[in-house]
C-alpha beads as a LAMMPS data file, in Angstrom:
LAMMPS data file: protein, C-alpha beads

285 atoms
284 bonds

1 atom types
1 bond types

-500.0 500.0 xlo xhi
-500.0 500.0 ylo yhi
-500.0 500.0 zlo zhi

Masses

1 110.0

Atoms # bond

1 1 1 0.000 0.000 0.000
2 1 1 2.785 2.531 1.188
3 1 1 4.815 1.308 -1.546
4 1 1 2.078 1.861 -4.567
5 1 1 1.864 5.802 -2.481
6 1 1 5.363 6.322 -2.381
7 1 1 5.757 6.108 -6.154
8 1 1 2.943 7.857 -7.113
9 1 1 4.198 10.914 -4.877
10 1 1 7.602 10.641 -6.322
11 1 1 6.752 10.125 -10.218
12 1 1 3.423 13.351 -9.497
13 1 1 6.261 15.575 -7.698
14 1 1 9.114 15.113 -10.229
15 1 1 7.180 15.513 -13.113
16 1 1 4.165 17.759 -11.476
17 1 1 7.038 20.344 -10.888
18 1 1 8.903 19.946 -14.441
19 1 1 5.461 20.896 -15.707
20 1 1 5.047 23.717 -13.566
21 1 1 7.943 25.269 -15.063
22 1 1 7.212 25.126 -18.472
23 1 1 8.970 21.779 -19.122
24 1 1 7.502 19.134 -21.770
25 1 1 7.418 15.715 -20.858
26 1 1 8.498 13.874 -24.437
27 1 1 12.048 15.600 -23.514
28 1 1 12.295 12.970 -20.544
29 1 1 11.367 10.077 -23.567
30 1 1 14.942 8.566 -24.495
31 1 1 14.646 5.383 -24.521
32 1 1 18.073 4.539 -25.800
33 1 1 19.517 6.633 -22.555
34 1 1 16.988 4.448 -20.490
35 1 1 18.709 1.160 -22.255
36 1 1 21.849 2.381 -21.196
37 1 1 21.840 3.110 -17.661
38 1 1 19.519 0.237 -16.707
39 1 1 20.914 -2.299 -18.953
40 1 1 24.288 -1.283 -17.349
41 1 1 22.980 -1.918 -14.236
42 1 1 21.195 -5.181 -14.436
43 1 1 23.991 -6.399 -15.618
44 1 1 26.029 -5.681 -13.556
45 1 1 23.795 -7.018 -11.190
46 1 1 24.574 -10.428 -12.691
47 1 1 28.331 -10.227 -12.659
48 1 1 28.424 -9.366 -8.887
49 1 1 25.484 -11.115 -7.881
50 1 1 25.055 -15.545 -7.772
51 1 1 22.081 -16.809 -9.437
52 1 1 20.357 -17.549 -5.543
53 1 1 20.559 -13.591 -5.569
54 1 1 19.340 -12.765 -8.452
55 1 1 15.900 -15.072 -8.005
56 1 1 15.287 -13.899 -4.500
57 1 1 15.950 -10.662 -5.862
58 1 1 13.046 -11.387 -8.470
59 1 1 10.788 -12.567 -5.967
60 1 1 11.095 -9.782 -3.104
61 1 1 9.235 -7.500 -5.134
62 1 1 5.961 -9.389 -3.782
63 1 1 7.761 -8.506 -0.371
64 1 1 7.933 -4.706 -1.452
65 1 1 4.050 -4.668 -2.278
66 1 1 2.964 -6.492 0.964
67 1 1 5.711 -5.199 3.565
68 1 1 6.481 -7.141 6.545
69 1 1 4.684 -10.940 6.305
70 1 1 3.499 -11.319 9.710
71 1 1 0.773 -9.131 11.905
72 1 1 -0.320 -9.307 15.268
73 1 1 -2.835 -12.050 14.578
74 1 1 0.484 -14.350 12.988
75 1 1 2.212 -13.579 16.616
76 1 1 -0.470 -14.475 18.515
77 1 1 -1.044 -17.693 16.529
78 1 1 2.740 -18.362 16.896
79 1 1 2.503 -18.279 20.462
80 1 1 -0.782 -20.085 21.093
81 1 1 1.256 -23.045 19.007
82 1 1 4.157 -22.591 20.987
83 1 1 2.212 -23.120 24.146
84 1 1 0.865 -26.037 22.872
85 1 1 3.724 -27.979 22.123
86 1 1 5.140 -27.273 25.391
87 1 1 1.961 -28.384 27.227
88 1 1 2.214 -31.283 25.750
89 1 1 5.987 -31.950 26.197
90 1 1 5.362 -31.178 29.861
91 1 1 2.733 -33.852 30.968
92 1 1 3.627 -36.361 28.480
93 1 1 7.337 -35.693 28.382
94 1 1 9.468 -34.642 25.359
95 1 1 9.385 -38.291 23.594
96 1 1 5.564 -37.008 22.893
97 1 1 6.394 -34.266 20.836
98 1 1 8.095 -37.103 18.342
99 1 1 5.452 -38.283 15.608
100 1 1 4.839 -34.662 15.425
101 1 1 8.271 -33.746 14.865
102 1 1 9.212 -36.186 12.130
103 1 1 5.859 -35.699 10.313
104 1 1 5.303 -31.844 10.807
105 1 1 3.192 -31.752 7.743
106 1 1 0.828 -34.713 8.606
107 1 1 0.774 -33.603 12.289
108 1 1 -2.910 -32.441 13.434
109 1 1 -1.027 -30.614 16.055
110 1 1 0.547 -28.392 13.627
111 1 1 -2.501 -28.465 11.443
112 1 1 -4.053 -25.998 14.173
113 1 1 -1.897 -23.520 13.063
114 1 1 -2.427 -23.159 9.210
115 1 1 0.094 -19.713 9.152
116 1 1 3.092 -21.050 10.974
117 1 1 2.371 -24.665 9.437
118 1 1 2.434 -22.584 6.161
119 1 1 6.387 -21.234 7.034
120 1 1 8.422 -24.049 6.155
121 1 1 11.868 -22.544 7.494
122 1 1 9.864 -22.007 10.690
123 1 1 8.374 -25.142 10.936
124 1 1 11.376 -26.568 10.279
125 1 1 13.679 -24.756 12.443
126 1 1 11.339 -25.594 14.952
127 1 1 11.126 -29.170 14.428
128 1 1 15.043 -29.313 14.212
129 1 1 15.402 -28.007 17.747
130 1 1 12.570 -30.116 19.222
131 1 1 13.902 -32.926 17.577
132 1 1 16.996 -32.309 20.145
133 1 1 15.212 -31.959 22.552
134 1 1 13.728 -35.718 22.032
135 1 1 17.377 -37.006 21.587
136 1 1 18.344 -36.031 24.993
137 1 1 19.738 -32.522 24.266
138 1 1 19.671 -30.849 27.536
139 1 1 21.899 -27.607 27.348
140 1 1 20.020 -24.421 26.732
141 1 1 24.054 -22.333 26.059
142 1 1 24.968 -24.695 23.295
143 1 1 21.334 -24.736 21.650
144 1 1 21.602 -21.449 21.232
145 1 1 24.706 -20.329 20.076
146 1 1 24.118 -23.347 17.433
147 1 1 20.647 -21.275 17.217
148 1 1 22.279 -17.885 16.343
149 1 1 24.705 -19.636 14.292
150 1 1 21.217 -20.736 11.928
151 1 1 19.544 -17.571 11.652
152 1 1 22.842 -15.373 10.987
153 1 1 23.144 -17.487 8.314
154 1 1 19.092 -17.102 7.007
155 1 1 19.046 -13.549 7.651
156 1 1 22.582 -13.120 6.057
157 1 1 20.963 -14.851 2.420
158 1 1 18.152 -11.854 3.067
159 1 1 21.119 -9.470 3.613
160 1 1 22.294 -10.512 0.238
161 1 1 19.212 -9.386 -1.526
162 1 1 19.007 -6.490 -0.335
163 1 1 22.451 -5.462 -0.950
164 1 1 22.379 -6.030 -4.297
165 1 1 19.598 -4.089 -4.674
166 1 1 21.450 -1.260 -2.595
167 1 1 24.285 -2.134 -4.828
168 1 1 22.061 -1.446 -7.965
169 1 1 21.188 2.164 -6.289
170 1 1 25.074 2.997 -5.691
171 1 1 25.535 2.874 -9.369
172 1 1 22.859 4.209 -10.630
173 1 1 23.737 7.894 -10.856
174 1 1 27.580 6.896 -12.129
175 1 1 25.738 5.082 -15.227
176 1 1 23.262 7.820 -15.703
177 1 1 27.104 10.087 -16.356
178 1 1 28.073 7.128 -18.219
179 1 1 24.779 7.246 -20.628
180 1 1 24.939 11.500 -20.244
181 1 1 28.498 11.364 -21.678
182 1 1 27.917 9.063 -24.155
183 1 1 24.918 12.019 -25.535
184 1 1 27.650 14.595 -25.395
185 1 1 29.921 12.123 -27.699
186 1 1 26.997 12.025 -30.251
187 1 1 26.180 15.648 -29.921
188 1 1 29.553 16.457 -31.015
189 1 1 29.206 14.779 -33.995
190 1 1 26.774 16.989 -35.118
191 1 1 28.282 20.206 -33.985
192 1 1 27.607 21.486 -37.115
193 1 1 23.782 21.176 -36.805
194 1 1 21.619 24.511 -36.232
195 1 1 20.833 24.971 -32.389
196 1 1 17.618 23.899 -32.149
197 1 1 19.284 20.353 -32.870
198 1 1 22.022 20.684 -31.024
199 1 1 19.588 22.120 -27.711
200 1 1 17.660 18.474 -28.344
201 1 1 20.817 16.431 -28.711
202 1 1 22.470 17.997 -25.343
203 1 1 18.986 17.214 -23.320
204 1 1 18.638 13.998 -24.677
205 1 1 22.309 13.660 -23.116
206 1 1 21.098 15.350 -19.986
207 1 1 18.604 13.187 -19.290
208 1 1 20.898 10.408 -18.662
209 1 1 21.949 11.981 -15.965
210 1 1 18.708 12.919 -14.040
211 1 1 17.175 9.330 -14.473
212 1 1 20.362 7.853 -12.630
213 1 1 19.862 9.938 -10.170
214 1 1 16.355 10.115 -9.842
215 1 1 15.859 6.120 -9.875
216 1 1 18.731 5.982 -7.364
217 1 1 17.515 8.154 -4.918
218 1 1 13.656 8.173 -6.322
219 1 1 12.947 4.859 -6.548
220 1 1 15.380 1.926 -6.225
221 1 1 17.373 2.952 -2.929
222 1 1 14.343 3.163 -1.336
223 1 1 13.140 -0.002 -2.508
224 1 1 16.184 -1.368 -0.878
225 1 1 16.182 -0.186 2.589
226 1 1 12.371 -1.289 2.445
227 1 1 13.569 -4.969 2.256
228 1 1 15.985 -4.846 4.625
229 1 1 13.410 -3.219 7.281
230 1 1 10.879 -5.904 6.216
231 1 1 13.672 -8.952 6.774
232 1 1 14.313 -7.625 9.988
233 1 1 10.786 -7.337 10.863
234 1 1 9.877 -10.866 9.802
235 1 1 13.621 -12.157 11.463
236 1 1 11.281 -11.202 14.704
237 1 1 9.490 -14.234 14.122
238 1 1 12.209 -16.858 14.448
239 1 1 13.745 -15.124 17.434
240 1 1 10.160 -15.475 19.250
241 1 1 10.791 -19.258 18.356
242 1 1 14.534 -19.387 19.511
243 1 1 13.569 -17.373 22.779
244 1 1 10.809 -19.338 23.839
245 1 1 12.485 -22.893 23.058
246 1 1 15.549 -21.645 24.796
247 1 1 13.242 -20.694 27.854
248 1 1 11.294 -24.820 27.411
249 1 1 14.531 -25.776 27.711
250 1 1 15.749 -24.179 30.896
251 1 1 12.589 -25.645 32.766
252 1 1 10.397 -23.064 32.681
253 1 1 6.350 -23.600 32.417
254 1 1 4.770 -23.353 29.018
255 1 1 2.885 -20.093 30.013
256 1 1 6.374 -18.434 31.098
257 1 1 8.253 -19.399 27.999
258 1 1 5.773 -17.846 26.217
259 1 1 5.469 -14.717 27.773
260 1 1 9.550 -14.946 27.404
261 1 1 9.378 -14.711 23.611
262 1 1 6.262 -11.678 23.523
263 1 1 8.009 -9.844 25.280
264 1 1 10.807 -9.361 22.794
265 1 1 8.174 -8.547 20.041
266 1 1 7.849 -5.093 18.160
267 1 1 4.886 -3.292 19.756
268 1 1 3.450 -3.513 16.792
269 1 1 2.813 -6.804 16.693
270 1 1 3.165 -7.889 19.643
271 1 1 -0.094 -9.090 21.443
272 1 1 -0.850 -8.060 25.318
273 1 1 -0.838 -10.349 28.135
274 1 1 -4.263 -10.709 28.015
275 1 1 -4.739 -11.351 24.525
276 1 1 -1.881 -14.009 25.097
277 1 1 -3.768 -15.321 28.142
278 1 1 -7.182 -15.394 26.743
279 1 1 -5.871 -16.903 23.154
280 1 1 -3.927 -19.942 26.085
281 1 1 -7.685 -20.321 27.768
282 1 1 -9.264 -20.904 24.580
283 1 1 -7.086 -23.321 23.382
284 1 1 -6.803 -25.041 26.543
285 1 1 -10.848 -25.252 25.944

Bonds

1 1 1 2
2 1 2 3
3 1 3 4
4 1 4 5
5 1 5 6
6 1 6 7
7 1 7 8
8 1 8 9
9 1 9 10
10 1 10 11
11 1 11 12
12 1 12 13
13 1 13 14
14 1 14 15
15 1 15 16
16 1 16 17
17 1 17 18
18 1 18 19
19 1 19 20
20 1 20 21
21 1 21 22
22 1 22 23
23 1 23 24
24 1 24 25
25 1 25 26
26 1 26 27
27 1 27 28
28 1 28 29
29 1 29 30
30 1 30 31
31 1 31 32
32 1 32 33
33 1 33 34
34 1 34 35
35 1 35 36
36 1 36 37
37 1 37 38
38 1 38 39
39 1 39 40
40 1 40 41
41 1 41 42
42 1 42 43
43 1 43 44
44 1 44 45
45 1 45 46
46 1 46 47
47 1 47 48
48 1 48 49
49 1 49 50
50 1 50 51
51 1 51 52
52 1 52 53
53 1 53 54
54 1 54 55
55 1 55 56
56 1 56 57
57 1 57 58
58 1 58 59
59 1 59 60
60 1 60 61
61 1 61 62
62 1 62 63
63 1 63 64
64 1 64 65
65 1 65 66
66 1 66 67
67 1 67 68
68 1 68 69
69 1 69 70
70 1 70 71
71 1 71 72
72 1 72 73
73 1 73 74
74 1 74 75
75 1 75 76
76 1 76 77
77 1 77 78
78 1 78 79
79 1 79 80
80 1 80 81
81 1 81 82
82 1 82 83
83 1 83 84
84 1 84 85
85 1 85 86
86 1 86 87
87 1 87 88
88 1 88 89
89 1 89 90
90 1 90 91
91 1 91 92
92 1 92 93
93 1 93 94
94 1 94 95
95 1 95 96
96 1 96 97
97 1 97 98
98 1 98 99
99 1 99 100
100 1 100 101
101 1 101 102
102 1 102 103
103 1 103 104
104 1 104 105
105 1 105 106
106 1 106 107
107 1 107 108
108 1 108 109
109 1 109 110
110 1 110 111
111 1 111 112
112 1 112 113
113 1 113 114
114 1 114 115
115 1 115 116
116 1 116 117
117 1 117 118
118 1 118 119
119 1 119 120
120 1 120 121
121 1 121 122
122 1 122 123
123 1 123 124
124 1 124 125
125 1 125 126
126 1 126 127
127 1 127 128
128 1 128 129
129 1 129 130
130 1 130 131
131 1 131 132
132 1 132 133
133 1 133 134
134 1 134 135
135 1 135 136
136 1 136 137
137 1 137 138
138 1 138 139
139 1 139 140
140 1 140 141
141 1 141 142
142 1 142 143
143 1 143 144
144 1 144 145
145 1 145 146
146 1 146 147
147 1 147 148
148 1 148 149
149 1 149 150
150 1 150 151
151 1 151 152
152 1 152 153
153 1 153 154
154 1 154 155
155 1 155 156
156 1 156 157
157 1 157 158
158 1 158 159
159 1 159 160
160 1 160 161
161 1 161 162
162 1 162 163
163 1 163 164
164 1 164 165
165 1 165 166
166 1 166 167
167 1 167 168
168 1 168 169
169 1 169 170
170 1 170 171
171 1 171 172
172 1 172 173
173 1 173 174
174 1 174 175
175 1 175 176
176 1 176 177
177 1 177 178
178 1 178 179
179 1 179 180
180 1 180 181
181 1 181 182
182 1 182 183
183 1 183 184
184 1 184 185
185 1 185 186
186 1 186 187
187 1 187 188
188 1 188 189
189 1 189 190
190 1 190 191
191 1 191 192
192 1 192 193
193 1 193 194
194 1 194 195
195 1 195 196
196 1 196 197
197 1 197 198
198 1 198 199
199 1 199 200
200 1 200 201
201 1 201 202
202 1 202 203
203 1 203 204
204 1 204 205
205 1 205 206
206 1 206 207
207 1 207 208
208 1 208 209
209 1 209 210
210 1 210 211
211 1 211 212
212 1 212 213
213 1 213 214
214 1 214 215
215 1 215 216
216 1 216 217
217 1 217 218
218 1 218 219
219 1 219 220
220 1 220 221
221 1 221 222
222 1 222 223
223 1 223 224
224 1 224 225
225 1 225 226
226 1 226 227
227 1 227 228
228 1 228 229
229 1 229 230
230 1 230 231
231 1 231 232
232 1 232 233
233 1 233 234
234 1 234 235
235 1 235 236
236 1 236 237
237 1 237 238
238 1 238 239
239 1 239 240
240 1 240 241
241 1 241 242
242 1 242 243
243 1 243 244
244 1 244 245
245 1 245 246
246 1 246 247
247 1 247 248
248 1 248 249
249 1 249 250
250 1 250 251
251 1 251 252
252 1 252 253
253 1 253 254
254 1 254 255
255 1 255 256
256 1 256 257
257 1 257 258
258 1 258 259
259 1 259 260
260 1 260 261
261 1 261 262
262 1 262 263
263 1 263 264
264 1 264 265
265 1 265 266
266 1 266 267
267 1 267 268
268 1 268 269
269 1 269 270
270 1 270 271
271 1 271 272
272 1 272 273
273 1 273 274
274 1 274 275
275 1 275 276
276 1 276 277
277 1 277 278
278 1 278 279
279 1 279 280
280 1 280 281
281 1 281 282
282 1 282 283
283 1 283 284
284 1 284 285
């Protein structure tokens, strides 16, 4: 939503206030400038980017249009599940949590859950851990810095798509000098031509220029630090998972390891203590 506003604003200001001046839009029209500078930097885009990149890269723009993927209601799903599966671990021990673990997507305890059944790095960087825990794995210390070892690496692949695209903005602006020059190259090939020619052929060049910059700073920059705010807002959900199977671990009671992993949720999204408590009652019911 703020993503469709954002453009419109900056595509109606830009050329809003060219036309205010006086300015004609069919100037801004060279295509073969356009080919230039964005060919240039898809490009390179592929030489400094592997082909893992360059797909996630593809698919993030569904990320751009949607923002972060989970709201309050995901959370508080999250953490009814989460209380669950430790209820369950607790009276029947952890050897109960097994046919679920091995079979996530057959399990009808998981099933209850259709969002967080729906994540399948979640679910199965959940399962992983409980899957420990059925083994015998008793130390919280090691879990977890086996834990943060995991998601560095997951949110370090995000990371990488959303550098490139920064990357992509960084050059922008050089390439639109690079397609600029190459105008002023042409221009002087024709030197000879009356001015009216010559004015057409130097703001055809001139143009190169103010589309680097404007879809560096406009358009694509933007788009980048949008991703990396939305990875970091959807990393949130597999540190509410860490923290509150780090907490199972160290003996604490379902409703406590819970309230252990809210509590390090964004405010917004995070649920209060009584939505937690009456989302607990009714699946207890």
């Amino acid at each position: 939503m703020f993503f469709i506003i954002g453009l419109i604003v900056v595509i109606g200001s830009v050329a809003g206030g060219y036309l205010a001046t006086g300015g004609h839009l069919d100037v801004l029209w060279q295509p073969f400038e356009f080919l230039i500078i964005f060919g240039a930097a898809i490009g390179g885009l592929l030489i400094g980017s592997p082909m893992k990149v360059v797909i996630g890269l593809a698919k993030s723009f569904g990320t751009l249009l949607k923002g972060p993927r989970y709201s309050k209601a995901n959370y508080l799903e999250l953490l009814t599940m989460l209380y669950a599966v430790f209820r369950l671990a607790r009276s029947k021990g952890e050897l109960a949590l097994e046919s679920h673990v091995e079979n996530p997507h057959e399990s009808a305890l998981f099933q209850n859950y259709p969002t967080f059944a729906a994540q399948h790095h979640a679910l199965e960087f959940f399962c992983d851990y409980l899957r420990l825990l059925t083994l015998g794995t008793g130390n919280a210390h090691e879990v977890e810095t086996i834990m943060d070892r995991e998601l560095e690496v997951h949110h370090g692949e995000q990371h990488d798509i959303s550098g490139a695209m920064q990357t992509m903005a960084d050059g922008l602006p050089a390439l639109g000098i690079v397609a600029a020059v190459l105008g002023v190259i042409h221009t002087m090939g024709s030197i000879t031509e009356p001015p009216e020619v010559l004015g057409h052929l130097i703001g055809g060049a001139l143009v190169g220029t103010f589309s680097g910059v404007l879809a560096a700073y406009g358009f694509v920059g933007p788009m980048a630090t949008s991703l990396e705010k939305s990875f970091a807002d959807d990393a949130a959900y597999m540190e509410c998972i860490k923290v509150a199977l780090l907490a199972h671990m160290q003996g604490y009671a379902p409703q406590v390891s819970v309230e252990f992993a809210r509590k390090i949720l964004h405010g917004r999204v995070r649920p209060t203590f009584a939505e937690v408590e009456e989302a607990l009652e009714e699946a207890e019911a």
